[in-house]
C-alpha positions as CSV (number, residue, x, y, z in Angstrom):
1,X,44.8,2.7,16.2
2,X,42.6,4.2,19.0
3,X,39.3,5.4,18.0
4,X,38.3,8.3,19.8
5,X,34.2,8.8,21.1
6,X,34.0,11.8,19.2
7,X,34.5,9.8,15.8
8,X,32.2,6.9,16.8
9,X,29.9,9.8,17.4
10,X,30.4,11.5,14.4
11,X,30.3,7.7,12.3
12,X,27.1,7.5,14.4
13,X,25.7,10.4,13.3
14,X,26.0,10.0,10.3
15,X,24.4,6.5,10.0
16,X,22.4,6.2,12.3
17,X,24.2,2.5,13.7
18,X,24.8,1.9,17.3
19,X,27.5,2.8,19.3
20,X,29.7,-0.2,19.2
21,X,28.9,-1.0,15.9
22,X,30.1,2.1,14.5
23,X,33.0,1.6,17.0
24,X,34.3,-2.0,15.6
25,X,33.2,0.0,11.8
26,X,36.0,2.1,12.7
27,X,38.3,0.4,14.0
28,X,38.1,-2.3,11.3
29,X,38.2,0.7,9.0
30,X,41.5,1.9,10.9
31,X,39.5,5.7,10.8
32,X,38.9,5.9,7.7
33,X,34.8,7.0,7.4
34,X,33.7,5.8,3.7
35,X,35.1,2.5,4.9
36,X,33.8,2.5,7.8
37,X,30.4,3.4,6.2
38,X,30.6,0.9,3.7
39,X,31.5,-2.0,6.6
40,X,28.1,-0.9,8.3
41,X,25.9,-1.1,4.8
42,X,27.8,-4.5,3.9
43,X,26.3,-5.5,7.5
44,X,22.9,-4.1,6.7
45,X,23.6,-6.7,3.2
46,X,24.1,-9.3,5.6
47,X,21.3,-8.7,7.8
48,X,19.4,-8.0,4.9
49,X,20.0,-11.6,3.4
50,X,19.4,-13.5,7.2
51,X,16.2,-12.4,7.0
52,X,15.2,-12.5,3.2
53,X,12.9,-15.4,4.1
54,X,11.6,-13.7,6.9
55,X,7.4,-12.0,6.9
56,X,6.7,-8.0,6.7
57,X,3.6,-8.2,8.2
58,X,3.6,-4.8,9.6
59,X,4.2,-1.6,8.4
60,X,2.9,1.5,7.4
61,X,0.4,2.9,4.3
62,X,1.1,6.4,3.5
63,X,-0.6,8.6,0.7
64,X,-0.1,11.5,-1.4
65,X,-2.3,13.5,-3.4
66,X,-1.5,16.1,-5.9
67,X,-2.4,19.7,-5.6
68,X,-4.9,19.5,-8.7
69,X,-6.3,16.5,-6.8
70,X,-6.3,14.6,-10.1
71,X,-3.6,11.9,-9.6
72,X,-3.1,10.0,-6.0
73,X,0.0,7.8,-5.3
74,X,-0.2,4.8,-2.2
75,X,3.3,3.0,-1.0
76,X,3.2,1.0,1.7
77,X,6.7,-0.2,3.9
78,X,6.5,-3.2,5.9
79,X,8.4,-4.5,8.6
80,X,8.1,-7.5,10.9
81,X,7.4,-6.4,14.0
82,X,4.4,-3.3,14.8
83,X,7.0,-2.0,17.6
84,X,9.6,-0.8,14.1
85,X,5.9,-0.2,12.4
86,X,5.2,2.7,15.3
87,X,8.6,3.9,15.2
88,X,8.8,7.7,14.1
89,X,11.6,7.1,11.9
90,X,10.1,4.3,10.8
91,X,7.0,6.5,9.0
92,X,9.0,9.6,7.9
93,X,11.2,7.3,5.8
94,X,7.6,5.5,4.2
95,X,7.0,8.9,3.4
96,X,10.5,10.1,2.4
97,X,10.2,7.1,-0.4
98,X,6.6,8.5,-1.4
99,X,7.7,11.8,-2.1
100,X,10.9,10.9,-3.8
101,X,8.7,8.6,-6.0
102,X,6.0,11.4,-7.0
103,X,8.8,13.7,-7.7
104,X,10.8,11.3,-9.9
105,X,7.6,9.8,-11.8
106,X,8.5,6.6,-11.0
107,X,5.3,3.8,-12.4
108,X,6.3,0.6,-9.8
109,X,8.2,-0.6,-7.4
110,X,11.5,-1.3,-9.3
111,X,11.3,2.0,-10.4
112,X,11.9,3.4,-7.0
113,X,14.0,1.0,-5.6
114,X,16.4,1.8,-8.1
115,X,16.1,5.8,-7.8
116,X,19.4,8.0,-6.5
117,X,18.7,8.6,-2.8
118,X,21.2,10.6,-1.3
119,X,24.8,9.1,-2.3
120,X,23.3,5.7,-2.9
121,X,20.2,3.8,-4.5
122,X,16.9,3.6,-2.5
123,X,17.7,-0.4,-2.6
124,X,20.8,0.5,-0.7
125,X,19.1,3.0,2.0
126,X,16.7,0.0,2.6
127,X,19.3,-2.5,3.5
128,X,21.1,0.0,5.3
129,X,17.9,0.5,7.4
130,X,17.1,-3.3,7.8
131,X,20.8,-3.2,9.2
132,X,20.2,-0.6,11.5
133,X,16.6,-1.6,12.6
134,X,17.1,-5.3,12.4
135,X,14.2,-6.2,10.8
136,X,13.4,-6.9,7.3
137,X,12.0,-3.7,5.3
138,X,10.6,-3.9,1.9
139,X,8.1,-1.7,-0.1
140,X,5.4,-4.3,-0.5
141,X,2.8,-1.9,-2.9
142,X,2.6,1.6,-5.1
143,X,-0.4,2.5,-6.4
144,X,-2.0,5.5,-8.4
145,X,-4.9,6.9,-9.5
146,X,-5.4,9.7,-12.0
147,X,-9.3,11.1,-12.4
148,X,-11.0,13.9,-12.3
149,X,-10.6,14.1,-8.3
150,X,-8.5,11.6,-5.9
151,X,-9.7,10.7,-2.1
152,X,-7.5,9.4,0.0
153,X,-8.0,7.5,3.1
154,X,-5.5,5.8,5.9
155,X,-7.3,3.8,8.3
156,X,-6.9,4.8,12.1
157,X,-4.5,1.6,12.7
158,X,-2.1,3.0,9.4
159,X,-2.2,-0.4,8.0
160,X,-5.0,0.4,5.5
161,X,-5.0,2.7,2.8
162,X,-7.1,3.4,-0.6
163,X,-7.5,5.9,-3.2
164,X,-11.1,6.7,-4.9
165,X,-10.5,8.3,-8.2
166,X,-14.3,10.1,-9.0
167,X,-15.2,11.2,-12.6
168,X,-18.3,13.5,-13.3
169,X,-17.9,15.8,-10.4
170,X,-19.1,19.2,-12.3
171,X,-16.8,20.9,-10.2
172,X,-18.3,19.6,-7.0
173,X,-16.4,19.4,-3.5
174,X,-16.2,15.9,-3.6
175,X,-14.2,15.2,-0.1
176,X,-16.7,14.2,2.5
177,X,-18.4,12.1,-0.7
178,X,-15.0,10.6,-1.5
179,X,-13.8,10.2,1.9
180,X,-17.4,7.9,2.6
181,X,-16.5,5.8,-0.6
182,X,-13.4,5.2,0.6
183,X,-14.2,4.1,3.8
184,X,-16.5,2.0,2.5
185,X,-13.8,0.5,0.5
186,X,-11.6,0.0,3.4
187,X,-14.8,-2.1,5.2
188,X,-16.3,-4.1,2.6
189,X,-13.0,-4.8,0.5
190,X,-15.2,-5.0,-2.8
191,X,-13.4,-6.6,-5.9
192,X,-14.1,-4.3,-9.0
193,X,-15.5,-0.9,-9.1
194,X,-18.8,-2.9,-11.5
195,X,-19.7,-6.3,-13.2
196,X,-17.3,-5.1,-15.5
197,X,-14.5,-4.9,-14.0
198,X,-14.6,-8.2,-12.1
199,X,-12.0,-10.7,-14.1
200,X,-13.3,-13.8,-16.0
201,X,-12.0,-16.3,-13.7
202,X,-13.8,-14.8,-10.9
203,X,-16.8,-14.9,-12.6
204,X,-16.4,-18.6,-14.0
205,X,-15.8,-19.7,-10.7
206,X,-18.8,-18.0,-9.0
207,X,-20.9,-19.7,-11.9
208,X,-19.0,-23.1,-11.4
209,X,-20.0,-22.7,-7.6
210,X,-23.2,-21.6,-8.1
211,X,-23.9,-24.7,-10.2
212,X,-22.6,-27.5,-7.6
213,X,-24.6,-25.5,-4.7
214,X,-27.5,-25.6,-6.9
215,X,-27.1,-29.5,-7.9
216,X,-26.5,-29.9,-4.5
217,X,-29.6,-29.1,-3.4
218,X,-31.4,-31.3,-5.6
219,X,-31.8,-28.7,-8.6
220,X,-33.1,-30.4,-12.0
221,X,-29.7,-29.9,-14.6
222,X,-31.3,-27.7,-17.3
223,X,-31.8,-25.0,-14.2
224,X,-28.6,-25.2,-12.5
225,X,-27.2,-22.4,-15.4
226,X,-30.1,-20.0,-14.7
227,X,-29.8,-20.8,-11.0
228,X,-26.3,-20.2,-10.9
229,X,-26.4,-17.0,-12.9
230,X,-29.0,-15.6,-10.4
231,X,-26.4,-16.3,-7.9
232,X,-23.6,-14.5,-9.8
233,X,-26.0,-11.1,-10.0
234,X,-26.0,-11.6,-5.9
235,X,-22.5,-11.7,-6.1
236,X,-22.1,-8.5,-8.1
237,X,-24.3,-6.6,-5.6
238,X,-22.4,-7.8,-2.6
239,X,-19.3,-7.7,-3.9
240,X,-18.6,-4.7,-6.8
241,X,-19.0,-0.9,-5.4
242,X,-21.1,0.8,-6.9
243,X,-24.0,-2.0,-6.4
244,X,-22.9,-2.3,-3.1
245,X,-25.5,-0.9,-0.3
246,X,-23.5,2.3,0.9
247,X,-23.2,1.5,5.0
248,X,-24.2,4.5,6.3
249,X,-27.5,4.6,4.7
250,X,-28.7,1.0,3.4
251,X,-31.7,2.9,1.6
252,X,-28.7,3.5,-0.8
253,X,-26.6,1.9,-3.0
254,X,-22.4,3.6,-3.4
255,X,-24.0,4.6,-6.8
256,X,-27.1,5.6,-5.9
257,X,-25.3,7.9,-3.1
258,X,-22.6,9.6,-5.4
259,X,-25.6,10.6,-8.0
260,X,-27.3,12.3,-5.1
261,X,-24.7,14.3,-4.1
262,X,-23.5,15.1,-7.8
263,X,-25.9,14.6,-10.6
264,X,-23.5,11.8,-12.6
265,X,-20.9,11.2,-10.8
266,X,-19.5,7.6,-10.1
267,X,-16.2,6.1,-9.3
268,X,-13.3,5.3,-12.2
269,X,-11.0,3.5,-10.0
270,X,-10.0,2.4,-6.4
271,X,-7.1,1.2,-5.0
272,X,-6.8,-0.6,-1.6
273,X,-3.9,-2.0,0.3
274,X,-4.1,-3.6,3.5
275,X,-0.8,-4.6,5.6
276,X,-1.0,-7.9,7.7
């Protein structure tokens, strides 16, 4: 049967597919549009498979924060190429998943890959768009952060995002204070908020490490433990936030800072994500 341009527009329209593609969809479909829409997604499926083994790293970090500023949310969408990455359509939809997320409640990825979006599943709407884009698409993180008061911060690339979650504020305006944590965050990629925080296997290995540098340099054997735990306080410094030196005043440290701009206050929990 002929297909007329008005209904390859209309199919078009409606999916976002190119021209011939919706065209042969049609055709294939003999007019009829749910088939013809399903012919596209089952191409999207096939695209989508091509290119299962394929990387996503680009993409987008996108962020949402609560009106009570007590709970932040992070998604990021990946891609494979930063030309889809810069794409318009590409960001709305990283955002379109955020929102539907935080409005749903969803707790992880599977979650929201399995929510209702529009007539089909958000699992669905991304094969459709790796179809349509080419390229494999994947939610590769969601994060959140519930405190007192969230900061968010995207880096100016859009590849970088974190959430500082800040406890003790006395009712402070924490956003310049946050947003300075958070960059520092984003630069110095610390691993745990304190000593605390940082997992036993990082820690045994820092100690292991420290004990073969020391031995290596000719350290007697009943020092290398003491050595070596000396070495594991330098890593704390260097390497967990608050003991961190804040970078835009050495004089401080990130906890030092926060308790001069709010008697108390200190950071709960950070998350960072980082595309690429």
């Amino acid at each position: 049967m002929a297909i007329t341009a008005q209904e390859v527009n209309k199919l078009r329209q409606m999916t976002g597919a190119g021209m011939m593609d919706c065209k042969k969809a049609l055709t294939e479909a003999e007019g009829d549009f749910e088939k013809a829409v399903d012919i596209l997604r089952k191409k999207g499926q096939k695209v989508s498979a091509s290119r299962a083994d394929r990387e996503t790293k680009e993409g987008a970090v996108v962020t949402k924060v609560t009106e009570n500023g007590a709970k932040g949310t992070l998604l990021s969408l990946t891609c494979e190429t930063d030309f889809v990455a810069k794409n318009e359509e590409f960001g709305a939809f990283a955002n379109t998943l955020l929102d539907l997320a935080v409005e749903k409640g969803a707790s992880s990825i599977e979650e929201i890959v399995a929510l209702p979006f529009e007539s089909i599943t958000v699992a669905e709407k991304i094969i459709e768009m790796t179809g349509k884009i080419g390229e494999k698409i994947e939610i590769s993180h969601y994060e959140i952060v519930i405190a007192e008061a969230v900061v968010p911060y995207i880096h100016s690339n859009g590849k970088l995002g974190v959430l500082v979650g800040l406890t003790n504020t006395s009712g402070a305006d924490v956003e310049e204070a946050g947003k300075d944590v958070a960059m520092q965050i984003a630069a110095m990629n610390p691993v745990a908020v304190d000593k605390d925080g940082v997992d036993a296997s990082t820690v045994e290995r820092e100690i292991e490490v420290g004990k073969e540098q020391a031995r290596a340099e000719g350290k007697p054997e009943e020092m290398l433990e003491k050595i070596a735990l000396g070495k594991l306080n330098k890593f704390y410094k260097e390497n967990t936030l608050l003991s961190q030196q804040f970078v835009k005043d050495n004089s401080k440290t990130i906890a030092q800072y926060l308790d001069s701009v709010s008697k108390g206050m200190t950071v709960s929990a950070f998350k960072r994500v980082s595309i690429g």
